[in-house]
Kinemage of the C-alpha trace (Angstrom):
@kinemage 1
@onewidth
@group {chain A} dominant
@subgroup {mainchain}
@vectorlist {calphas} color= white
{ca unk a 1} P -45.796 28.498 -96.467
{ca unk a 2} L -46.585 31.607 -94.636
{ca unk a 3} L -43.414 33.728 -96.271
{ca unk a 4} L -44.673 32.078 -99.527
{ca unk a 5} L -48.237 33.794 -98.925
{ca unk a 6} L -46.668 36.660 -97.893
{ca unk a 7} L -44.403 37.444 -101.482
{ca unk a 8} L -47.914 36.234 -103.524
{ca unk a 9} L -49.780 38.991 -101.696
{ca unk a 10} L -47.157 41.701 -102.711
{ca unk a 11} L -47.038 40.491 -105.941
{ca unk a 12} L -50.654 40.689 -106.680
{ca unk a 13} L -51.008 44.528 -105.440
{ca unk a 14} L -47.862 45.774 -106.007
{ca unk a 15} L -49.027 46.887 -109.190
{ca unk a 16} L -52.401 48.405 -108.038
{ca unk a 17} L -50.666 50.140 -104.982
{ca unk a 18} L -51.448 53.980 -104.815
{ca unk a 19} L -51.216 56.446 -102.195
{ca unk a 20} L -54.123 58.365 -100.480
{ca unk a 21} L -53.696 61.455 -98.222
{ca unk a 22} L -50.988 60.960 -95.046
{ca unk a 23} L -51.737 62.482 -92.094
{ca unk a 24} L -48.468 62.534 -90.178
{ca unk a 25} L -48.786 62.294 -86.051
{ca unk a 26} L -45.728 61.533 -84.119
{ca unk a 27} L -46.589 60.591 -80.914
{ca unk a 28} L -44.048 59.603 -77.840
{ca unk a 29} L -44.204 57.588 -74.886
{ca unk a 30} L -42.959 58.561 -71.244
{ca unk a 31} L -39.671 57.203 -72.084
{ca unk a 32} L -39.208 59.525 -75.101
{ca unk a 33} L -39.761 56.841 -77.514
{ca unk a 34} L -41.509 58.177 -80.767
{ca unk a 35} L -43.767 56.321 -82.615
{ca unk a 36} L -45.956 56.809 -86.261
{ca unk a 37} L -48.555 54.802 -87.302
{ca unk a 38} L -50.079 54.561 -90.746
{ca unk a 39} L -53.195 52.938 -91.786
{ca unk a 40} L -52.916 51.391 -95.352
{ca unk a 41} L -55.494 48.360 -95.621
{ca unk a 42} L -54.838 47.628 -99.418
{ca unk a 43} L -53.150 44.771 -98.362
{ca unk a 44} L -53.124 42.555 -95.176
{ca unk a 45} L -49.467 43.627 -93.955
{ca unk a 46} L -47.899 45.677 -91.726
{ca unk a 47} L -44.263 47.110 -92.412
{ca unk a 48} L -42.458 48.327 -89.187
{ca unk a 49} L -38.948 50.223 -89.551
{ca unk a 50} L -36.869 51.329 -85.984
{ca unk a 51} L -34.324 54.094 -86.768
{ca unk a 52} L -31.901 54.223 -83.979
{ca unk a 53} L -30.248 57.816 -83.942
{ca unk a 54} L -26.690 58.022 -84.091
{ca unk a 55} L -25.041 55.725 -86.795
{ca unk a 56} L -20.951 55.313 -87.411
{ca unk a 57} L -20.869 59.538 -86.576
{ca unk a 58} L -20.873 58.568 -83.020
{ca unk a 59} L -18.483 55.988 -83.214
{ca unk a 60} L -14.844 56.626 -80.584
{ca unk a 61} L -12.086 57.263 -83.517
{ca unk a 62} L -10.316 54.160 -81.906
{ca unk a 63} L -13.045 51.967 -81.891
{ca unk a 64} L -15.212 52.534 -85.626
{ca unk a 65} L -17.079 50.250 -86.064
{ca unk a 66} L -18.735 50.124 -82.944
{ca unk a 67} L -22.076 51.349 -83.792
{ca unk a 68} L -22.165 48.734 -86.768
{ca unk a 69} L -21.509 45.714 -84.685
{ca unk a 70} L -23.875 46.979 -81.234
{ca unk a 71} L -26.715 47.093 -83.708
{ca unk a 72} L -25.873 43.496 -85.445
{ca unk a 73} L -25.811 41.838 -81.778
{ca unk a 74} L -29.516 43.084 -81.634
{ca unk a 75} L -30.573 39.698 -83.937
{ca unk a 76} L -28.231 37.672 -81.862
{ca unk a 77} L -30.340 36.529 -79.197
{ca unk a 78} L -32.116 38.284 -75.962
{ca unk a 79} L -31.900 37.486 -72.310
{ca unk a 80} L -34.352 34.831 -73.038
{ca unk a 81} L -34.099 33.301 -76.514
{ca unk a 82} L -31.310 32.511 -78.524
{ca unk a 83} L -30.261 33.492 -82.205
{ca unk a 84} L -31.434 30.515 -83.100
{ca unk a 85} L -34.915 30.584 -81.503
{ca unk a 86} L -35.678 34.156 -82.907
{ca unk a 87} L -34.329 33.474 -86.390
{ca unk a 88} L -36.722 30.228 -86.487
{ca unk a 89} L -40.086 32.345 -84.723
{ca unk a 90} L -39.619 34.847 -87.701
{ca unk a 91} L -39.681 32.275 -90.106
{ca unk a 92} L -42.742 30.881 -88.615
{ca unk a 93} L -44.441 34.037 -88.592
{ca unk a 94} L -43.320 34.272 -92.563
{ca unk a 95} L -41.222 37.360 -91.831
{ca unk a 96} L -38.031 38.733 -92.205
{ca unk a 97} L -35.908 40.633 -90.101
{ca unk a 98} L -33.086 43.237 -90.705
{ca unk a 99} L -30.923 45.601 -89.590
{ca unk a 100} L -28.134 47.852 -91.098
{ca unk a 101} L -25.988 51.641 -89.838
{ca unk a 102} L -25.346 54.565 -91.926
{ca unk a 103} L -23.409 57.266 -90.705
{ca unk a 104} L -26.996 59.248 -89.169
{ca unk a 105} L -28.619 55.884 -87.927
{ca unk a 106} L -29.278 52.321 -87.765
{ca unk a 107} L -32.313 50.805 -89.016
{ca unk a 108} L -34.320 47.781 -88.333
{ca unk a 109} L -36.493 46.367 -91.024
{ca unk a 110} L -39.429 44.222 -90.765
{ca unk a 111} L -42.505 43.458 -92.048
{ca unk a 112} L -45.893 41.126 -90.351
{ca unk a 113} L -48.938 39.920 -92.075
{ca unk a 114} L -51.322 41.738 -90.510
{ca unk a 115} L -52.599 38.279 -88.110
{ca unk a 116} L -49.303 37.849 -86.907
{ca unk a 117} L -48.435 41.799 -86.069
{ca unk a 118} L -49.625 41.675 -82.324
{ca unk a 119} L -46.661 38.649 -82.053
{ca unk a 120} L -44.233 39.508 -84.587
{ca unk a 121} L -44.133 43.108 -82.707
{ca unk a 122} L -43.339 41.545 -79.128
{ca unk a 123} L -40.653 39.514 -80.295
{ca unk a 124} L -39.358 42.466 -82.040
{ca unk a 125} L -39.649 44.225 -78.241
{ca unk a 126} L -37.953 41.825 -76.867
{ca unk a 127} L -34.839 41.754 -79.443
{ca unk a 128} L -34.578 45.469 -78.746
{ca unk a 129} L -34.827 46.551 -74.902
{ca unk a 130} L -33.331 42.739 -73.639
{ca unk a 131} L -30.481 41.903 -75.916
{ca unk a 132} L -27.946 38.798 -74.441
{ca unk a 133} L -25.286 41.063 -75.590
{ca unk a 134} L -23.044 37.688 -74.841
{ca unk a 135} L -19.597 37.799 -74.740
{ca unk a 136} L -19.105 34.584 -77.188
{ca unk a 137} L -21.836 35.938 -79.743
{ca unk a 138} L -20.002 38.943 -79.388
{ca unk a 139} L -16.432 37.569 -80.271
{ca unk a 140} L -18.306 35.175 -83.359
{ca unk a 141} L -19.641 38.176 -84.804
{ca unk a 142} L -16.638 39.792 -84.846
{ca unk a 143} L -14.630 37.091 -86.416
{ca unk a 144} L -17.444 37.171 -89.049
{ca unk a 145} L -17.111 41.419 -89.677
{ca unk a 146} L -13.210 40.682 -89.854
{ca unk a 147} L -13.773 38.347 -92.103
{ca unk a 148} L -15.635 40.364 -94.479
{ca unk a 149} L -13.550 43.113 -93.950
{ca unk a 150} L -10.508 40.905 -95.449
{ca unk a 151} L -12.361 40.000 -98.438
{ca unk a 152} L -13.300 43.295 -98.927
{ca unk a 153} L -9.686 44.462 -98.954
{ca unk a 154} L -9.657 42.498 -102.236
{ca unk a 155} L -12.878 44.630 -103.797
{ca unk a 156} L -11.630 47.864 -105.411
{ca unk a 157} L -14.592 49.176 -105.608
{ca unk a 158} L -14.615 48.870 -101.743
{ca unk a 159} L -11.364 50.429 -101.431
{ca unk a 160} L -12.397 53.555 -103.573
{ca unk a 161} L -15.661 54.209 -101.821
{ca unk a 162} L -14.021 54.361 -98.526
{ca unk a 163} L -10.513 56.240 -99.320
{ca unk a 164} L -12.967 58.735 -100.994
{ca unk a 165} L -15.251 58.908 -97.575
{ca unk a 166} L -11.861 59.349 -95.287
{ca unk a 167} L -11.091 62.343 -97.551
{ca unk a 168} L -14.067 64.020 -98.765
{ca unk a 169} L -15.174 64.027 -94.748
{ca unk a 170} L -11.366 64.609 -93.189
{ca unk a 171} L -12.000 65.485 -90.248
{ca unk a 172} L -15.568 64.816 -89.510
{ca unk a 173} L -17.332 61.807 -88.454
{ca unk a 174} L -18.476 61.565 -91.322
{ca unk a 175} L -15.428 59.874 -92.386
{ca unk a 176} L -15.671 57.028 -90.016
{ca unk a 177} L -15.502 53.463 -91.956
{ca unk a 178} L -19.271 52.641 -90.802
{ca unk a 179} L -18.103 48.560 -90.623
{ca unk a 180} L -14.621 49.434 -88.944
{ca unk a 181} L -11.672 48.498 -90.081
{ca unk a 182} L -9.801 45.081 -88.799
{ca unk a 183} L -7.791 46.143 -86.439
{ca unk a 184} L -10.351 48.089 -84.427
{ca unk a 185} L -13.020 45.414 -84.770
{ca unk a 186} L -10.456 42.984 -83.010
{ca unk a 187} L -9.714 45.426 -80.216
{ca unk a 188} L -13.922 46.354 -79.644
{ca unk a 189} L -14.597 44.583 -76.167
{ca unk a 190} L -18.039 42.533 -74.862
{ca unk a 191} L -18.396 45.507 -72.718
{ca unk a 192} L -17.685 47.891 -74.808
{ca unk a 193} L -20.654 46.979 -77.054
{ca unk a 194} L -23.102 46.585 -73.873
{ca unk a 195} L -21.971 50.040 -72.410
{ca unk a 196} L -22.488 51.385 -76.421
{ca unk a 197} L -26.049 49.675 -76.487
{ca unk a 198} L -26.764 51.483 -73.070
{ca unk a 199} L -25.730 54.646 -74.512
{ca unk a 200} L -27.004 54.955 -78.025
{ca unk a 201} L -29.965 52.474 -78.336
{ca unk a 202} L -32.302 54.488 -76.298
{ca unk a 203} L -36.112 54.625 -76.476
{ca unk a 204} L -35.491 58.802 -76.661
{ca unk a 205} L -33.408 58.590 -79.532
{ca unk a 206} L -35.271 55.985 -81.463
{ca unk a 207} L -38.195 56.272 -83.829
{ca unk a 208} L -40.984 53.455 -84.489
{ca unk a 209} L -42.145 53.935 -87.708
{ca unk a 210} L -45.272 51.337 -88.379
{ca unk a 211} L -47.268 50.855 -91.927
{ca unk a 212} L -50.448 48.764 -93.347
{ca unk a 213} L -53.463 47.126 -92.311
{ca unk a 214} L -53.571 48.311 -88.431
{ca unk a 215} L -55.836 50.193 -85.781
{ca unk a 216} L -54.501 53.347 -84.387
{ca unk a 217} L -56.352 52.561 -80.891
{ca unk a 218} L -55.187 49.086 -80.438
{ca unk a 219} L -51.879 49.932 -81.899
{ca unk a 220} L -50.465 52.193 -79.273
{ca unk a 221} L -51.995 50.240 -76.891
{ca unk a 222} L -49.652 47.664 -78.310
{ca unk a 223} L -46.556 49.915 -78.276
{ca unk a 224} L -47.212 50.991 -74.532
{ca unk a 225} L -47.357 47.809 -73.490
{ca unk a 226} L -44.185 46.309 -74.616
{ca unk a 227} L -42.114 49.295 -74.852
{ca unk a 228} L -43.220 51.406 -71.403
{ca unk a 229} L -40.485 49.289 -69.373
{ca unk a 230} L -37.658 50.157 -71.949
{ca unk a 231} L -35.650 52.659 -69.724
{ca unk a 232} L -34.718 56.086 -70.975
{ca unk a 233} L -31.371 57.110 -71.622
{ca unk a 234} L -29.242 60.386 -72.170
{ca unk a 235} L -29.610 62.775 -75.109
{ca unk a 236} L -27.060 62.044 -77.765
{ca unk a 237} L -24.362 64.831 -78.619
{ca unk a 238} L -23.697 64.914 -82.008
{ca unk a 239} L -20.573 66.792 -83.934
{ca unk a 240} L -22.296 70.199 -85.137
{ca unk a 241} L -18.980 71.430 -87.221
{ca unk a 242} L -19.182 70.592 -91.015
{ca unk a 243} L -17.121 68.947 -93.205
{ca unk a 244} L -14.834 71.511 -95.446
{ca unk a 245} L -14.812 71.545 -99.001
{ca unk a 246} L -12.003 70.195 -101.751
{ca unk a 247} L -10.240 73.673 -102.754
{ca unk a 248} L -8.922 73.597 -105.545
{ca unk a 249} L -8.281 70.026 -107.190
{ca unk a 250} L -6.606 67.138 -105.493
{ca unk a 251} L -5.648 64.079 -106.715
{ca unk a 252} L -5.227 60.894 -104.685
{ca unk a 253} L -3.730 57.474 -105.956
{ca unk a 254} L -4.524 54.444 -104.181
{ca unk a 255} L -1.768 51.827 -105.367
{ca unk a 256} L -3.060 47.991 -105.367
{ca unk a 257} L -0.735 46.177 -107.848
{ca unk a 258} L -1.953 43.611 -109.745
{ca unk a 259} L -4.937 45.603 -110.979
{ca unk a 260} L -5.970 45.685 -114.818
{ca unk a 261} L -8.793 47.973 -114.124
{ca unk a 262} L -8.823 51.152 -112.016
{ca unk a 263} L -11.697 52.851 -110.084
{ca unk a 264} L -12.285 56.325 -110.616
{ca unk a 265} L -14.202 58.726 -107.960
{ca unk a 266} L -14.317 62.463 -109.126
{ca unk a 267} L -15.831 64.787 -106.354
{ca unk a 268} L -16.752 67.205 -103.782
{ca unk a 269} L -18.667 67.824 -100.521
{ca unk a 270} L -22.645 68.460 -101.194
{ca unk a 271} L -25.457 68.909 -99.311
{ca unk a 272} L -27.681 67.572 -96.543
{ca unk a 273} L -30.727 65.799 -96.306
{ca unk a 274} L -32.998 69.180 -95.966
{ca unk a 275} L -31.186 71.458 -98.581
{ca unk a 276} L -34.296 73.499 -100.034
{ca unk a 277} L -33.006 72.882 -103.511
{ca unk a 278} L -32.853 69.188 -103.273
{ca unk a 279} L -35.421 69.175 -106.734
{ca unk a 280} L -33.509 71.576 -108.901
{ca unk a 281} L -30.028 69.468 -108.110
{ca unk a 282} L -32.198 66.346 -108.466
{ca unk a 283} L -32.626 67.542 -112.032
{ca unk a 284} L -29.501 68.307 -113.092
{ca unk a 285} L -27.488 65.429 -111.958
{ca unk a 286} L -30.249 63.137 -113.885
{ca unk a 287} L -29.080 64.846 -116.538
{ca unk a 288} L -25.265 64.072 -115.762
{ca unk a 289} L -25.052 61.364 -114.507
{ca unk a 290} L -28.182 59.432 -113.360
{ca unk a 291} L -29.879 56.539 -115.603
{ca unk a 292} L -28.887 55.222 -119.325
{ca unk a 293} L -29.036 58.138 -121.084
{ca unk a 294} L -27.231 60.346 -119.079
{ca unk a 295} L -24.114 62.789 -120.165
{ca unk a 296} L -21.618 60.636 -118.209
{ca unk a 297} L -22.748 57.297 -119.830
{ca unk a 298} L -22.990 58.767 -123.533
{ca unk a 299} L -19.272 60.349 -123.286
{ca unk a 300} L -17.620 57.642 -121.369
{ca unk a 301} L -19.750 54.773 -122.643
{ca unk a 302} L -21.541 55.377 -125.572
{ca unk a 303} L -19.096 57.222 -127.676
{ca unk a 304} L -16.087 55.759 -126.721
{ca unk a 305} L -16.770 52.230 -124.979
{ca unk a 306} L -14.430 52.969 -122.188
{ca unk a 307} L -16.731 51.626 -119.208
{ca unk a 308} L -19.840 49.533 -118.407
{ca unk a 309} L -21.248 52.421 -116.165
{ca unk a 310} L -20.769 55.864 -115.224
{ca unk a 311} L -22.700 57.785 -112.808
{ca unk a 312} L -23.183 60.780 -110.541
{ca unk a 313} L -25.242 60.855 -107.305
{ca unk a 314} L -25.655 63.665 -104.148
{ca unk a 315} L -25.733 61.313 -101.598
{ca unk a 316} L -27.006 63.114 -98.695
{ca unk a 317} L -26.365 63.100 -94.992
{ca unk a 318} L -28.165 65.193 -91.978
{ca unk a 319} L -25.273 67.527 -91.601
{ca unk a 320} L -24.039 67.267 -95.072
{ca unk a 321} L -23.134 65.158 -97.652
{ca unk a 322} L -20.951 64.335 -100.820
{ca unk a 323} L -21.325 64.553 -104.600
{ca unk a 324} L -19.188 61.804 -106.199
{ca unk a 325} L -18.940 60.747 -110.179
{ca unk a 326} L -17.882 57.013 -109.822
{ca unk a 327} L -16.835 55.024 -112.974
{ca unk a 328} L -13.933 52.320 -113.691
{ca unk a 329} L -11.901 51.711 -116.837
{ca unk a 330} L -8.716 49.995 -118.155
{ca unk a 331} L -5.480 50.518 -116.888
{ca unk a 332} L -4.627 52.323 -119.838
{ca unk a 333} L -7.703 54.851 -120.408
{ca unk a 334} L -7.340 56.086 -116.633
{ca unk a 335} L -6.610 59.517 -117.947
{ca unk a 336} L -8.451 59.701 -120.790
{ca unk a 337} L -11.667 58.869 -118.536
{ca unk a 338} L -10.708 61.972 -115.666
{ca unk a 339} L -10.066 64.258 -118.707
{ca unk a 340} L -13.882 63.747 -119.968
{ca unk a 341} L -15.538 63.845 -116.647
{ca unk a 342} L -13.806 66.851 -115.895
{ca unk a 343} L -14.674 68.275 -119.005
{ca unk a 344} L -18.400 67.648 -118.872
{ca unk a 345} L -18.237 69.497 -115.316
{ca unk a 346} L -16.641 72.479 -116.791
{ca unk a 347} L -19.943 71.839 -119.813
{ca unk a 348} L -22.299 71.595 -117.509
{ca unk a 349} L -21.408 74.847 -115.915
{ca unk a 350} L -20.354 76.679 -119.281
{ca unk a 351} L -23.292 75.529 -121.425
{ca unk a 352} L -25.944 74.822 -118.900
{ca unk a 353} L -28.740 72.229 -119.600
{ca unk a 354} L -31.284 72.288 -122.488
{ca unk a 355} L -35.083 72.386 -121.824
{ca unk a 356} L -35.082 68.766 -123.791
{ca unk a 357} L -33.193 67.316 -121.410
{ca unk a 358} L -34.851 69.053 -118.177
{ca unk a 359} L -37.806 67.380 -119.848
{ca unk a 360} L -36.373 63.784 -120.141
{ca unk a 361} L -34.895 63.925 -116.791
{ca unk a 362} L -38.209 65.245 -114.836
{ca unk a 363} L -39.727 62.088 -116.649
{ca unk a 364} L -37.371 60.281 -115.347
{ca unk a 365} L -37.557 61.260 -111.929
{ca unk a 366} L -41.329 60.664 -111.542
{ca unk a 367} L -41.510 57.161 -112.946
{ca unk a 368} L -38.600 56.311 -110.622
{ca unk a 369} L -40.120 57.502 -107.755
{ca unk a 370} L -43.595 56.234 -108.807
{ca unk a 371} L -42.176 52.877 -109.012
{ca unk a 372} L -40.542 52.932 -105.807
{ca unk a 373} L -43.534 53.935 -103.809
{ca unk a 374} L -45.851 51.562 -106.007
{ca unk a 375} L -44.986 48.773 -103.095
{ca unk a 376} L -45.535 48.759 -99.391
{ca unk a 377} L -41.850 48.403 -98.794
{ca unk a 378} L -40.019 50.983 -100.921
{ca unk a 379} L -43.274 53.416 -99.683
{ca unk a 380} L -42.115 53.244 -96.118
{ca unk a 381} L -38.246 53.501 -96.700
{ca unk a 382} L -39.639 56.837 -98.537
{ca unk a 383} L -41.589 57.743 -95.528
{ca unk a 384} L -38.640 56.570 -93.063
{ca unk a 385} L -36.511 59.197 -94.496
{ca unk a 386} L -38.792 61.958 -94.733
{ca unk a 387} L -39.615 61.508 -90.718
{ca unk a 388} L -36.224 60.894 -89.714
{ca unk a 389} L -34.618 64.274 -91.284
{ca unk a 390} L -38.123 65.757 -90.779
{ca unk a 391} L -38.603 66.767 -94.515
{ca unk a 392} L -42.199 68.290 -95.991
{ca unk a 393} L -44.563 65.475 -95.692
{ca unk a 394} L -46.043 66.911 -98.986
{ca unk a 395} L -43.128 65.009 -100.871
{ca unk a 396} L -44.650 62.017 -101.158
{ca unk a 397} L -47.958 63.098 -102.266
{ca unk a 398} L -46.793 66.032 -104.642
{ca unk a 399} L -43.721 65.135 -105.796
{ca unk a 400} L -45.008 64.661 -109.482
{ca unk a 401} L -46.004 68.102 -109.323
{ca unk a 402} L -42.891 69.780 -107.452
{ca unk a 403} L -40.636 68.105 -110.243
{ca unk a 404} L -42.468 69.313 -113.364
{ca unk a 405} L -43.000 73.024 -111.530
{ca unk a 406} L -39.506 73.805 -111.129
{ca unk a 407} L -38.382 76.324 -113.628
{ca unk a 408} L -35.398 75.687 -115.731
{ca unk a 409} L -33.831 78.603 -113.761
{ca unk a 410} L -33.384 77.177 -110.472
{ca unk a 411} L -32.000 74.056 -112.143
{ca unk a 412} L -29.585 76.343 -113.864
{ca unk a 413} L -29.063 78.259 -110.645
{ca unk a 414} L -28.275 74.802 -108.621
{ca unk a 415} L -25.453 73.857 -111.542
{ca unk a 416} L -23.696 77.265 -110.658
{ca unk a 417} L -24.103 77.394 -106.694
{ca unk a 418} L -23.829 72.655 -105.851
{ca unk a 419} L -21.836 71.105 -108.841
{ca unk a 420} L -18.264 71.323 -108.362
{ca unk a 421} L -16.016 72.729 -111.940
{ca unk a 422} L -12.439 72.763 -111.007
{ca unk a 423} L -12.403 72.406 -107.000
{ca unk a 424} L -12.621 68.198 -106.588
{ca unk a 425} L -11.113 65.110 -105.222
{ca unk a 426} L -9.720 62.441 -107.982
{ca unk a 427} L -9.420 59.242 -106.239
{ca unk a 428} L -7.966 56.326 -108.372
{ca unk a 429} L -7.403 52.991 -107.327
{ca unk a 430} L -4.988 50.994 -109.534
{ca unk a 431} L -1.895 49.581 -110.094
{ca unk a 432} L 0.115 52.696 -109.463
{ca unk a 433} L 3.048 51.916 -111.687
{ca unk a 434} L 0.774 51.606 -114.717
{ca unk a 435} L -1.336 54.500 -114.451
{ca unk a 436} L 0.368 57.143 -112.370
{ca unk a 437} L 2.005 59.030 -115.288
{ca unk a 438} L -1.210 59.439 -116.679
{ca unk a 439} L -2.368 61.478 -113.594
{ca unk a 440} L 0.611 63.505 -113.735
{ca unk a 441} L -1.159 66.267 -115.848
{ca unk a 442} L -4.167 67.237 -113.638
{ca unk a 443} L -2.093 67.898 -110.528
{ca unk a 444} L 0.300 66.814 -107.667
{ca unk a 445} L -0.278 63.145 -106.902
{ca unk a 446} L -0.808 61.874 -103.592
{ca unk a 447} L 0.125 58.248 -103.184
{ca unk a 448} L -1.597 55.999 -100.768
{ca unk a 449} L -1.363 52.135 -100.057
{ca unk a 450} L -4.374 50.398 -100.021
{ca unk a 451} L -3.782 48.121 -96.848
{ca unk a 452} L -3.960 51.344 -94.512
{ca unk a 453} L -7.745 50.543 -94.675
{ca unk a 454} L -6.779 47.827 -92.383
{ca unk a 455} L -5.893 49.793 -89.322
């Protein structure tokens, strides 16, 4: 009844949601752990997010995978409660509880009606500095990630998206497979986990990030008192080198026979979460390849009906990042699809953009954005990011007014100096014997067998 009251109440102010002023104060405890609180009292709820630093970058090459499962054991039970007991006190309390890894962090997500917050926030204590860690939770949760890891081997679009990252990254961490692959998930020991939890899920390397209808007084009075015994841990080294760029192009086929369509990733490295011309790039990959109306879907889709979707996203990192097109078609169009994609790169640098479409896309932009932070939850996954890679606070306030200021120049000048034109990575994964002649003219094919994911 209490989750029920909980999704009514976001219904009803979802759409009435708007942002005031933020004053950003990032406060830390003796322990190093850092903490931000809030206020919002438009509705009677509290969102809490806890960003562990590190993610699958940290991860031994031997063991990825490591990172992914340590912070998964966190919901598993504590020295005092089991799995069981915690998942059934959140469901009392109307909440739900989460927790996933990219390659920077992990993240815990939660959220409390605003009587329950004072509870809801010591179990969520408790599930962080006491975990059980057991050994047999420890060996179930692994057969479960292997598990999934199987069936995955059986998604291509799973296969592309990680052949792409073991590329585009070679050499990095970046390139770590942030679930781990089967082999190394089998070998991961009980005490490898508990020394990585010891290690990585620190209070001085972790970030409380809290949201809603709270008190700033009574609220770190909270936070001292359940998180003052957590005990402080080493500073976390992290790989400074960064990831080199595709020279020239290179071409990569995956071979899984039995395939009638392929997946197509076109590509380069990008940039990082703090690149000062995030807006501008913004811009012109709308234009490219982000929403309906994009170049990417007209050519591909549009025009010629060779795909359901076609798209092209900077997905950014702390220490870089990657641009990738990502599309799939019939065996038989494979080529034809690579040949426009790389021909509206070499457009988009040749011909540039037209004020129309800057105009479209900027409108774009803002009513995606304005949508996002219309509710409590997408809001704080907004704000999460912007503290975590300590971006301009102003984003969230201004953005409406950054987008429609920038000049079509810097867009233009972003095309020349972010978007690859000849320089990429085209992956392909397919049934090799029926699409690999078609690859022939863009290059020297390297030929790869799917099932090496699995070591």
């Amino acid at each position: 009844m209490k989750k029920l009251v909980l999704i009514i109440l976001i219904f009803t102010y979802s759409f009435s949601f708007s942002q005031e002023k933020v004053e950003l104060q990032i406060n830390t405890l003796e322990n190093g752990l850092k903490y931000v609180i809030v206020q919002n009292k438009k509705l009677p709820l509290v969102q809490v997010r806890i960003v562990f630093n590190g993610g699958a970058r940290v991860d031994p090459q031997n063991s990825q995978g490591l990172t992914y499962l340590t912070a998964q054991m966190l919901l598993k039970g504590t020295t005092q409660k089991t799995a069981q007991q915690i998942a059934e006190e959140f469901e009392f309390l109307g909440s739900t509880i989460d927790i996933s890894t990219n390659y920077d962090y992990s993240l815990l997500s939660t959220e409390f009606l605003k009587y329950n917050f004072e509870t809801g926030m010591k179990i969520l204590a408790e599930l962080i500095t006491s975990p059980a860690l057991d050994g047999k939770e420890i060996d179930k949760e692994k057969e479960k990630l292997i598990s999934e890891l199987k069936s995955s081997l059986e998604n291509s679009t799973y296969i592309a998206n990680q052949f792409f990252n073991k590329i585009i990254f070679e050499g990095h961490p970046y390139s770590n497979a942030i679930q781990g692959t089967i082999k190394q998930i089998d070998k991961i020991s009980s005490r490898q986990v508990r020394n990585h939890y010891k290690n990585y899920f620190v209070p001085n390397e972790t970030i409380l990030i809290l949201y809603g209808d709270i008190e700033k007084s009574e609220t770190e009075k909270l936070i001292k008192s359940i998180f003052s015994n957590w005990q402080k841990g080493n500073q976390i080294k992290l790989e400074n080198a960064q990831p080199n760029k595709i020279k020239s192009t290179k071409i990569v086929l995956v071979d899984k026979p039995g395939l009638t369509q392929a997946q197509i990733r076109v590509g380069n490295i990008g940039i990082n979460q703090t690149n000062p011309d995030e807006i501008p790039i913004s811009i012109a990959n709308t234009i490219l390849g982000s929403g309906f109306t994009s170049r990417l879907v007209e050519e591909i889709r549009v025009k010629r009906s060779l795909t359901y979707g076609a798209s092209s996203s900077f997905q950014k990192l702390q220490q870089s990042g990657k641009f990738v097109i990502t599309t799939f078609t019939k065996n038989e169009t494979v080529g034809e699809v690579i040949e426009i994609i790389l021909n509206e790169l070499q457009k988009l640098h040749q011909s540039g953009v037209s004020d129309w479409e800057i105009n479209k896309a900027k409108n774009y932009m803002i009513g995606d954005l304005s949508r996002q932070l219309q509710s409590p939850d997408g809001y704080i996954n907004f704000l999460t990011q912007i503290i975590y890679y300590n971006k301009d606070i102003n984003l969230i306030k201004n953005f409406s007014t950054l987008i429609k200021n920038t000049p079509k120049e810097k867009i233009q000048n972003a095309i020349k100096e972010y978007f690859p034109k000849n320089d990429v990575l085209i992956l392909v994964v397919g049934d090799a014997q029926k699409i690999k002649q078609q690859l022939e003219k863009f290059g020297n094919i390297q030929q790869l067998n799917y099932e090496t994911l699995v070591e």
